[in-house]
C-alpha positions as CSV (number, residue, x, y, z in Angstrom):
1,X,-15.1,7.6,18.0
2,X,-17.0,3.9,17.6
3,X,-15.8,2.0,14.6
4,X,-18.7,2.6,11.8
5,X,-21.3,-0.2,10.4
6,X,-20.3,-1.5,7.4
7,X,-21.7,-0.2,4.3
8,X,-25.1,-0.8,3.3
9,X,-27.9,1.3,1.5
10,X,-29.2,3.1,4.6
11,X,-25.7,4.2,5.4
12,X,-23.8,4.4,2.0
13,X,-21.2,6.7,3.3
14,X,-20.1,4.1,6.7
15,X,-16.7,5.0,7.7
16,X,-16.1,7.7,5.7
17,X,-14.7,10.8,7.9
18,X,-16.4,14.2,7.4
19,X,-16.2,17.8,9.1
20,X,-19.0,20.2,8.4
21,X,-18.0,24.0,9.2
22,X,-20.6,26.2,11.1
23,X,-22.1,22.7,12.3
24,X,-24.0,24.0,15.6
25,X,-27.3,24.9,14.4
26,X,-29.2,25.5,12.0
27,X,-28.7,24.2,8.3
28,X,-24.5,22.7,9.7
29,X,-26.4,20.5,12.2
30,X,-29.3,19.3,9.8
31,X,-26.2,18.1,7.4
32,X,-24.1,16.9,10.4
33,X,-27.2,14.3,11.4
34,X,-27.9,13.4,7.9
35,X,-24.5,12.8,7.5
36,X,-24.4,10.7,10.5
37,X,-27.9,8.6,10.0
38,X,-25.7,7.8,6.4
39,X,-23.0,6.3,8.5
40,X,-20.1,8.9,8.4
41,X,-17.6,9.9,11.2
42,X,-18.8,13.2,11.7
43,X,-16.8,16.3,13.2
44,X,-18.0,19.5,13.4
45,X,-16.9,23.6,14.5
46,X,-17.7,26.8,15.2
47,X,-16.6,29.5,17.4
48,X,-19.3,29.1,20.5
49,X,-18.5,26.4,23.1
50,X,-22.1,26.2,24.5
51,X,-23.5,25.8,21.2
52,X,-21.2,22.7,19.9
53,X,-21.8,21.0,23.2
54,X,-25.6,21.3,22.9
55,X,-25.3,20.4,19.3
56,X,-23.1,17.3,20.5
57,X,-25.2,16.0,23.2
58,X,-28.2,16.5,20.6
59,X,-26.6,14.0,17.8
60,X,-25.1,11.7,20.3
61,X,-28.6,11.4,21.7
62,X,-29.2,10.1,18.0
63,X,-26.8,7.3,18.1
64,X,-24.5,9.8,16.4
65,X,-21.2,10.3,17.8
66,X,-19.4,13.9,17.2
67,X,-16.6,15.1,17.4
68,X,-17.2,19.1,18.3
69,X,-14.0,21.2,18.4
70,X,-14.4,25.4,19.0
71,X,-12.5,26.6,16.1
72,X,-12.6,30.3,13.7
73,X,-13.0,29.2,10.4
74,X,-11.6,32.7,9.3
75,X,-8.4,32.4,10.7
76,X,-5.8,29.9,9.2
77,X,-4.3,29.2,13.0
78,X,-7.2,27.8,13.5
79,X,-8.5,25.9,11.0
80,X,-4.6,23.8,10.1
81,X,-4.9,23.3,14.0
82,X,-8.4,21.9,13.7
83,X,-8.1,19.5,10.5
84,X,-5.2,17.7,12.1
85,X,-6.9,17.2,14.8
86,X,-10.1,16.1,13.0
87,X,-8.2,13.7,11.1
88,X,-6.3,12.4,14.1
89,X,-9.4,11.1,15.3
90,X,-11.9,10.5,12.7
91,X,-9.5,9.2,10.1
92,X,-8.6,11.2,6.8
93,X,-11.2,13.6,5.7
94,X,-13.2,12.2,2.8
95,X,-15.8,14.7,2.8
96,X,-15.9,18.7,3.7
97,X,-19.3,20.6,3.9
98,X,-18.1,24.8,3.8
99,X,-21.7,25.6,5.1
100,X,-19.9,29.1,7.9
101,X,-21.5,31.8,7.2
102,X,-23.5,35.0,8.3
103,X,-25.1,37.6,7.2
104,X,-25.2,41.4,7.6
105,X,-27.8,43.8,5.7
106,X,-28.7,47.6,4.4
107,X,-27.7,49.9,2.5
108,X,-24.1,49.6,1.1
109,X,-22.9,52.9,1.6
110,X,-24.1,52.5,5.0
111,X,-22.1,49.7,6.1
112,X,-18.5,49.6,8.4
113,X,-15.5,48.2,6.7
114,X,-15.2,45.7,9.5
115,X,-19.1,44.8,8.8
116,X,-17.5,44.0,5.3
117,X,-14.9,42.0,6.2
118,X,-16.9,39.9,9.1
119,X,-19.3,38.9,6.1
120,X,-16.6,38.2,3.4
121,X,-14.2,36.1,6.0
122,X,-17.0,34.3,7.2
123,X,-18.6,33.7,3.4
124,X,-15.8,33.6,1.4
125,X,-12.3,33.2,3.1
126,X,-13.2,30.1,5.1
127,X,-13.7,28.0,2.3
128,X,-10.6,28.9,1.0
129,X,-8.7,28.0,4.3
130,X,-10.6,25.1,5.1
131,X,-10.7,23.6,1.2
132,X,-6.7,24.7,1.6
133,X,-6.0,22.7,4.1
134,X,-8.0,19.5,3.6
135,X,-7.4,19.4,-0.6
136,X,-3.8,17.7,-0.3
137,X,-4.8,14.9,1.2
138,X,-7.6,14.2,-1.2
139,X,-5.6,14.5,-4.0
140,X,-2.8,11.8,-2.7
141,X,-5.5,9.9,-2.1
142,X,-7.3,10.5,-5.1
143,X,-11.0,10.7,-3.8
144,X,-13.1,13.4,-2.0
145,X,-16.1,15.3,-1.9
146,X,-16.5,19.2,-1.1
147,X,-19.6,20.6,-0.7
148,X,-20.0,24.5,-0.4
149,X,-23.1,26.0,1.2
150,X,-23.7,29.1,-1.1
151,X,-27.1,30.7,-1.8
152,X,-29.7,31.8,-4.3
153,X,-28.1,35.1,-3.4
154,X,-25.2,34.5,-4.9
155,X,-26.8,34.0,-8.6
156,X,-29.4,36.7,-8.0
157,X,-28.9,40.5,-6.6
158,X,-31.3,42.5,-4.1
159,X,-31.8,45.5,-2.5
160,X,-29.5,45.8,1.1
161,X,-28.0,42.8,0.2
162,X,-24.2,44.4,-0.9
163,X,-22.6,42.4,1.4
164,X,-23.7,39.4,1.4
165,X,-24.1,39.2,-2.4
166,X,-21.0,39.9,-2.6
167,X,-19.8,37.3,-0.9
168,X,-22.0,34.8,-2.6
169,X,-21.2,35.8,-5.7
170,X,-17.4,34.9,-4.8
171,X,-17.9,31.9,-3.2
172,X,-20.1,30.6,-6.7
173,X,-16.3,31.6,-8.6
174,X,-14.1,30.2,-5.8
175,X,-16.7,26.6,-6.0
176,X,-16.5,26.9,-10.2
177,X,-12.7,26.7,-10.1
178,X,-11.7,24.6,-7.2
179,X,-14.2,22.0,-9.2
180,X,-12.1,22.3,-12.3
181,X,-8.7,22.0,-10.9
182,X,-9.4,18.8,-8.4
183,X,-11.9,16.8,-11.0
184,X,-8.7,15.8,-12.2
185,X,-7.3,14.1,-9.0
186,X,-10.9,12.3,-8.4
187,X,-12.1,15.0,-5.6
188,X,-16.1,16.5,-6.3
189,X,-16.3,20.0,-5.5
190,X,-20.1,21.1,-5.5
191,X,-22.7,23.7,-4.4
192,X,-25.8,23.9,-2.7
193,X,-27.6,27.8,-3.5
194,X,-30.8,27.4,-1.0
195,X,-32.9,30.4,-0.9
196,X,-34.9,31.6,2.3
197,X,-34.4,29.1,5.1
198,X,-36.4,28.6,8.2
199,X,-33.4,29.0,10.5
200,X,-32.2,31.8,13.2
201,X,-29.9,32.9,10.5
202,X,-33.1,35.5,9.5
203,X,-36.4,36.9,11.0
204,X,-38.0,36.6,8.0
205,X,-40.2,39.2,8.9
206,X,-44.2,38.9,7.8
207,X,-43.5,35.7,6.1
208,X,-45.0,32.3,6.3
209,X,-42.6,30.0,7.8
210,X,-44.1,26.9,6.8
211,X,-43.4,27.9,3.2
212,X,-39.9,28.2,3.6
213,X,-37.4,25.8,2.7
214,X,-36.3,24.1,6.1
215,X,-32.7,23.2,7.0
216,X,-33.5,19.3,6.4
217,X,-34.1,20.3,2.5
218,X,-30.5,22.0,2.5
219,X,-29.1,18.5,3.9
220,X,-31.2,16.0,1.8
221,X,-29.8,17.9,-1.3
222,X,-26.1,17.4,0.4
223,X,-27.2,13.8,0.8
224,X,-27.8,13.5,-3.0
225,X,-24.6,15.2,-3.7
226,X,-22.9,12.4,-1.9
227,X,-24.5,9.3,-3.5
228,X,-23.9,10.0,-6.9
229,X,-22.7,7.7,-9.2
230,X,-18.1,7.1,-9.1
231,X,-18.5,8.7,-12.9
232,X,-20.3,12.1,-12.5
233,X,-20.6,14.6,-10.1
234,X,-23.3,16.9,-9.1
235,X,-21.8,20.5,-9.5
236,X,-24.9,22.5,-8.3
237,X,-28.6,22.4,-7.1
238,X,-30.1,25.6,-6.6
239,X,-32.7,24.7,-3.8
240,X,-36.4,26.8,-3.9
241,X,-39.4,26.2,-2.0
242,X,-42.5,24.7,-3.7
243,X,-44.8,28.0,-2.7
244,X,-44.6,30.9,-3.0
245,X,-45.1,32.8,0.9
């Protein structure tokens, strides 16, 4: 990858090396860009060839250069296999955005146990492999930022949402506690709850998509997260949309 700019205020994260899970489409790509534009090294994954290289050709069309490896977050093979090579190339990994995840609804006592564990390894038990395997290098080196994509819906429960509550409602405790045990080595562990987002993750059936929050309001508030001040640390912004659809 091209040596970054120095640092200056349009790109006050220059040279810094960051991976952003599920970073295709949607909401992962909108961060990956942002991330970019602000001078990072950016890698990102998923599990769909054709999608990373579209994604790829799109930021690189940008001026951004990406590194895109085919990886499943949910399994551990995987992602130890794609942080060393992430960090082979881009440089240690200063920053980690957990935004993989999916979404499966109805009724609860309708639902498969392998619907159940899709959601809550996608959700939940990638940001534990992925923050497993990139926290012990940010605490030797004493610095780091990890950002966790969560949602409104996991502060808040609603009808045919069992599974994917659940899943946000663990990710919110997983986020709370990884924060508390790595403030202490200099490493920011935040969240991002968004609620409905104009992306393919939903139909959003019958409702106005122009009030929805879009995927560049989920990556502006990762932005923010990053450009605090050395002293504090942002540990959540609950995103909603100015009107009501």
């Amino acid at each position: 990858m091209a040596e970054a700019a120095p640092h200056t205020d349009e790109r006050p994260i220059a040279g810094r090396a960051a991976l952003v899970t599920g970073g295709s489409r949607g909401i992962g790509l909108a961060i990956a860009r942002r991330l970019g534009k602000m001078g990072a090294r950016v890698a990102i994954c998923g599990r769909h060839a054709d999608r990373l290289k579209d994604a790829s050709t799109k930021l690189d069309g940008e001026g951004i250069a990406t590194l895109a490896i085919v990886a499943d977050v949910t399994r551990a093979a995987d992602v130890d296999s794609m942080v060393e090579r992430v960090e082979a190339e881009t440089g240690p990994l200063d920053i980690l955005v957990n935004n993989a995840g999916m979404g499966i609804f109805g009724l609860f006592h309708e639902r498969s146990e392998t619907e159940w564990d899709t959601v809550l390894n996608t959700n939940l038990k990638s940001v534990f492999l992925v923050s497993r395997a990139v926290a012990p290098g940010m605490i030797r080196r004493r610095s780091g930022n990890i950002v966790n994509i969560s949602s409104l819906a996991g502060k808040n429960a609603f009808p045919n949402g069992g599974l994917y509550c659940a899943s946000k409602w663990g990710l919110m405790g997983l986020n709370n506690c990884m924060a508390e045990e790595l403030r202490a080595h200099g490493i920011r562990v935040s969240v991002v709850c968004p609620g409905s987002v104009a992306t393919e993750f939903s139909t959003h059936s019958g409702r106005d998509l122009a009030t929805l929050l879009q995927a560049e309001d989920v990556a502006h508030a990762v932005a923010a997260i990053l450009t605090e001040g050395p002293q504090s640390f942002i540990s959540e912004i609950s995103l909603r949309p100015l009107q009501k659809s």
